[in-house]
N, C-alpha and C positions, 0 to 999 in steps of 0.2 A: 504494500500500500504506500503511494507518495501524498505526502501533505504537504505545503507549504503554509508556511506565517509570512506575510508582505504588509506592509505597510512605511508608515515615516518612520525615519530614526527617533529614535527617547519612547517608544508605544510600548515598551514590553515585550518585543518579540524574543529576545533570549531567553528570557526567564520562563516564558511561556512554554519555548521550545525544551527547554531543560526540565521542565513538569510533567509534558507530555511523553517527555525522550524515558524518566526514571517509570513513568506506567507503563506505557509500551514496553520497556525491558523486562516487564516482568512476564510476559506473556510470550517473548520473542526476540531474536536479533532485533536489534533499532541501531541504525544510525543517522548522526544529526551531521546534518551539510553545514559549517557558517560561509552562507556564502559573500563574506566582506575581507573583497581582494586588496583592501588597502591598508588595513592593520593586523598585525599577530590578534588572533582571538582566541587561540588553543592552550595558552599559557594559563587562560583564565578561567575558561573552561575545563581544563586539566590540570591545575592546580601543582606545579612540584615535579611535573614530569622533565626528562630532559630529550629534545626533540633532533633528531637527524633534518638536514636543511633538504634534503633530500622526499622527504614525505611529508612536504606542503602542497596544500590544494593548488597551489597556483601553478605547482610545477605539470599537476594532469592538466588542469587549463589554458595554461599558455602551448603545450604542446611539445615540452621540452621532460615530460618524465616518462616514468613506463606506464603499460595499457594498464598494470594489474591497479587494479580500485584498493584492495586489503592491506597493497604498501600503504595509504593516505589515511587507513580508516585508524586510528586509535583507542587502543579500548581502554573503560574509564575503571581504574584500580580498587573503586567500592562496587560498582557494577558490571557484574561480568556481561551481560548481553548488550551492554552498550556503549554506541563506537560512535567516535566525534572527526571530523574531517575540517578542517580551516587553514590558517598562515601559521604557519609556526613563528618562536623569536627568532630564526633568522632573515625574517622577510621585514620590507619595513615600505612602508608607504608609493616607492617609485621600485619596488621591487619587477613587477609586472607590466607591462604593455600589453594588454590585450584586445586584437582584432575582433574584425567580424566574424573569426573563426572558431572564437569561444565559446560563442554560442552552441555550436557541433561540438567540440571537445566536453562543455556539460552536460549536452544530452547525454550524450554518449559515458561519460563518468557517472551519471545519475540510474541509467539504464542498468551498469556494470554493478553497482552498487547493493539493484533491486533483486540480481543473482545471490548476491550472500548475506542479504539483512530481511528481515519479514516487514519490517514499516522502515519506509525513510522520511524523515523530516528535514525538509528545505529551510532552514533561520535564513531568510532576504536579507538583503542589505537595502536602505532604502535609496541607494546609489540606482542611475536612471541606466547606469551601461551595466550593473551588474545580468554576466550574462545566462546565468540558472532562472532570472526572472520569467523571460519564454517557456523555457524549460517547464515550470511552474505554473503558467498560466495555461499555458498550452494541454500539460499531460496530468496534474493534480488532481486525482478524488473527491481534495477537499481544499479550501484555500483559506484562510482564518488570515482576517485584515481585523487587528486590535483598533479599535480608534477609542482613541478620549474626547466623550463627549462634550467638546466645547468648540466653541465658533470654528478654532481654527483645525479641528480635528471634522467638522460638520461640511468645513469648506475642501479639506481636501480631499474625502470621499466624494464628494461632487465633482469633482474637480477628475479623479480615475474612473467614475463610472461608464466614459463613454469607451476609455482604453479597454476596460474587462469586458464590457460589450462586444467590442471587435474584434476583442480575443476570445468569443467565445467562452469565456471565463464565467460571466456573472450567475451563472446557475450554477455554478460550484462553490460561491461567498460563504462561508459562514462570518458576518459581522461578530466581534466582541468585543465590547461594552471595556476601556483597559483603565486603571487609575482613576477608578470611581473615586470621587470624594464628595463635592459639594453641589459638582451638576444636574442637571435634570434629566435622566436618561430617558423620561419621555418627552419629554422637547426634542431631543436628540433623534430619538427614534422618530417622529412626527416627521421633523423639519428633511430625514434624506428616506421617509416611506420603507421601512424596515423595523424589523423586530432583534434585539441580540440574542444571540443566541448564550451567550452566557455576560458573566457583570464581574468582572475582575476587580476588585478592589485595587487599593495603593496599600504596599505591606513596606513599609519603613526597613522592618528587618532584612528584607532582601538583597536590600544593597550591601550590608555587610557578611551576609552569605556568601554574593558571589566574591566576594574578595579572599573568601576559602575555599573557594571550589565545592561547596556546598549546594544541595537541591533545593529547592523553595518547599520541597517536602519537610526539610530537617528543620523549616521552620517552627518558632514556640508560642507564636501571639494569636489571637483572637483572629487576628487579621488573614494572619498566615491560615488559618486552619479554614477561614472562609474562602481564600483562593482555590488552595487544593478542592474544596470541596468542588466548586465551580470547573475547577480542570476533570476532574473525577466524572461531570458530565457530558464535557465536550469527548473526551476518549471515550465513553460509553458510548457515543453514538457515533465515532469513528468505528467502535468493533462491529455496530450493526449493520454499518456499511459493506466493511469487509465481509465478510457473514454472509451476506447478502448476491 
């Protein structure tokens, strides 16, 4: 099964992907794509690991590593079923030049991936050349666009509906609701004619999670325990998809 999370940068989408990556691993191989060709993300993701320069995503991307996928996948040291794929610390910002050729090289990485993993999750970059974003809109199951509902999260959903339109994409949406606080999720929903499908709160603790490589699972607060719940139903009706 391929899922992707797309949306703007700061929405949540790591964390997201990290919630759905530690349930999915419980049922199956999962591995999480980050697909952001402009910074190391593995280090943070992976917590402590030490990385060969060699089994960075950028290197099946750009065209310059080997075919095999399981060099790039990395598996994460509390979770055996689950494998993370990004830049490692030797890549740095102008690391990559990539064509219009990338495009083909992430199908095709994405495809090789869905051989030895049971669900892949796509984490987008909300970069306009990132080139799994096709990839994504094109071949995904399911597509989970976090948006926070306020003006400027209301405007940029309007602002991609015509793109998921013509990418034949927007019947694969699932909308969620990300950094609930003080907005009004039905204005929200009103104002772009949709329903969330789930209402992600804002969990404080998270941010000092990820800076241990930590799942938003391991989280202790109120808050936390309402997210995971909330993930707990989007993945439930990911299995009924597959299922199906």
């Amino acid at each position: 099964m391929l899922i992707a999370i797309w949306g703007r940068d700061g929405t949540g989408k790591s964390t997201l992907s990290d919630a759905l990556g530690v349930l999915f691993a419980e049922k199956g191989v999962t591995a999480i794509i980050d697909t952001d060709l402009t910074q190391p993300t593995l280090p943070q993701r992976i917590n402590g690991k030490r990385y060969d320069a060699d089994t960075s995503l950028g290197k099946a991307v750009s065209g310059i590593g080997t075919g095999d996928p399981a060099r790039y996948l990395h598996r994460h040291p509390k979770k055996k079923q689950l494998f993370y794929a990004g830049l490692t610390d030797k890549d740095d910002y102008l690391t990559y030049e990539l064509g219009l050729e990338a495009t083909d090289a992430a199908q095709d990485f994405a495809d090789r991936c869905a051989e030895l993993a049971d669900t892949i999750i796509l984490d987008l970059s909300g970069q306009r050349t990132d080139p799994f974003v096709p990839v994504a809109l094109s071949h995904a199951e399911k597509i989970i666009i976090p948006i926070i509902p306020d003006v400027q999260g209301v405007c940029w959903f309007t602002a991609v509906k015509p793109f998921l339109e013509a990418m034949s994409a927007a019947g694969r949406v699932l909308p969620v609701a990300s950094m609930v606080t003080q907005y009004s999720l039905r204005d929200a929903e009103k104002a772009l004619s949709l329903r969330f499908a789930a209402e992600l709160p804002t969990v404080r603790e998270f941010r000092q999670l990820r800076d241990t490589a930590a799942f938003p699972r391991d989280g202790s607060t109120p808050a936390a325990a309402r997210y995971m719940k909330q993930v707990q139903k989007l993945c439930h009706a990911f299995r009924e998809v597959k299922e199906s």
